[in-house]
C-alpha positions as CSV (number, residue, x, y, z in Angstrom):
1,X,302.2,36.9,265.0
2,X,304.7,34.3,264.1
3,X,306.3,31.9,266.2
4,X,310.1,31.0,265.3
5,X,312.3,28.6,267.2
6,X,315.5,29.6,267.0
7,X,317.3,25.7,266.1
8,X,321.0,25.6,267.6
9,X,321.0,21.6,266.6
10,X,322.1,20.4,270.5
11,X,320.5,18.9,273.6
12,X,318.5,22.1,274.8
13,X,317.0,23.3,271.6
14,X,316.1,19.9,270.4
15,X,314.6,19.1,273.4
16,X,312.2,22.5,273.1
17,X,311.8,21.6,269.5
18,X,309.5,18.3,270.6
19,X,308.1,19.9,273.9
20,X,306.5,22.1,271.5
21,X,305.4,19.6,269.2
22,X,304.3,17.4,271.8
23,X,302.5,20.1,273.5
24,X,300.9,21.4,270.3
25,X,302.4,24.9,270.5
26,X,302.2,27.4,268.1
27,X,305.4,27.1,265.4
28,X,305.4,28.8,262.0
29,X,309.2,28.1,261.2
30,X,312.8,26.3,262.6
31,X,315.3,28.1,262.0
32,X,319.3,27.4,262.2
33,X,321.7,30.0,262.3
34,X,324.7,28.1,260.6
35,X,328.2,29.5,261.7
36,X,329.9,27.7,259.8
37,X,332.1,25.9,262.4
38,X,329.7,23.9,264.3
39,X,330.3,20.2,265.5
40,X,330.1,17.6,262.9
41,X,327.2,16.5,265.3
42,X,325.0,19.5,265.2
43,X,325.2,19.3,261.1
44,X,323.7,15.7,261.6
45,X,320.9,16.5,263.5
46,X,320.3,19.8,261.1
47,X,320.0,16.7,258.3
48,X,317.3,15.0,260.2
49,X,315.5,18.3,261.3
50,X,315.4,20.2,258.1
51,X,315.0,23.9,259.2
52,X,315.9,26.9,257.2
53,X,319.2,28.1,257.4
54,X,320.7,31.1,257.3
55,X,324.3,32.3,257.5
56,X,326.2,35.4,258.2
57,X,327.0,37.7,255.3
58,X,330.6,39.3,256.9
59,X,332.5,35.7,256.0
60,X,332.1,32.3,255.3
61,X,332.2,31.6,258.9
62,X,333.0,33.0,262.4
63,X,336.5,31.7,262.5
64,X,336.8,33.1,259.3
65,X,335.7,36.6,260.5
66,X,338.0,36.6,263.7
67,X,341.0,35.5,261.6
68,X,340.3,38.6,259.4
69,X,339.8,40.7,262.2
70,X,342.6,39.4,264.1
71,X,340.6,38.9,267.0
72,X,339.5,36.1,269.1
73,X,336.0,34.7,269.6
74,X,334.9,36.0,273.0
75,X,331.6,35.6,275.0
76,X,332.3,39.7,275.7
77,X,332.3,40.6,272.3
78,X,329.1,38.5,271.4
79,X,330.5,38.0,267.6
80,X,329.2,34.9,267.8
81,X,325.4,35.6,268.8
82,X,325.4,38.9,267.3
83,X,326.4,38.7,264.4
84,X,326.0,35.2,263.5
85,X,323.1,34.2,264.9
86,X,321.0,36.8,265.9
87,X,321.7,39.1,263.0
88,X,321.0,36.5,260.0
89,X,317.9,35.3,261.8
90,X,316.6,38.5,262.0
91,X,317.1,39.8,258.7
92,X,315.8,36.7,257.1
93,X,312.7,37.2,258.9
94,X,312.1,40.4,258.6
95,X,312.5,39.6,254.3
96,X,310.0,37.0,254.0
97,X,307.6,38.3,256.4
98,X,308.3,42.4,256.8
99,X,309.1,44.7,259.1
100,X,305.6,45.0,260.4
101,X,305.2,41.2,261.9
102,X,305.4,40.4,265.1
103,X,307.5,37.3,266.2
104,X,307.5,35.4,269.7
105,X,310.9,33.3,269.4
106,X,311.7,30.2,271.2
107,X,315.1,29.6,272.5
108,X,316.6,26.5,274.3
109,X,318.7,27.6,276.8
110,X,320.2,25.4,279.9
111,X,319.8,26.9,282.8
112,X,324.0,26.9,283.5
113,X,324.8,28.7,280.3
114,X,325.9,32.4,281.1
């Protein structure tokens, strides 16, 4: 069994990230699920974390995607997550370490977000 943290770059994620060092958990990989518009910010502290990253395959970036699309970026349609973030995460994973590996994930949520 692996255990992945899924690395957004902001308060909540960063926060886990040294719980679980400090802690000792179990963490066989960082991982960033670049968008390709986030913050100037977020790219900084993905310089001084180094986890892998992976990017969606549908366009260069979600703003990208909902231009082609002619939509707008909506919580309700879960682009953003989905296909993103979740998507690219999970196919990278499931490459380097198959389809038969199990994975506990951590995820840094605040306890307002939706």
């Amino acid at each position: 069994m692996k255990h992945i943290l899924s690395f957004g770059g902001g308060i909540n994620s960063t926060a886990l990230l040294f719980l679980i060092r400090e802690k000792g958990l179990p963490l066989d990989e960082v991982i960033f699920a670049d968008t390709g518009n986030e913050l100037p910010e977020t790219y900084e502290v993905i310089e001084r974390i180094k986890p892998t990253i992976v990017k969606s395959e549908l366009a260069p970036s979600l703003y990208d995607y909902c231009f082609a699309k002619k939509i707008l970026p909506s919580r309700m349609r879960r682009d953003c997550t989905g296909k993103f973030k979740v998507s690219p995460i999970r196919k990278y994973l499931r490459k380097k370490y198959g389809k038969d590996e199990k994975f506990v994930t951590y995820i840094g949520i605040a306890k307002e977000e939706a």
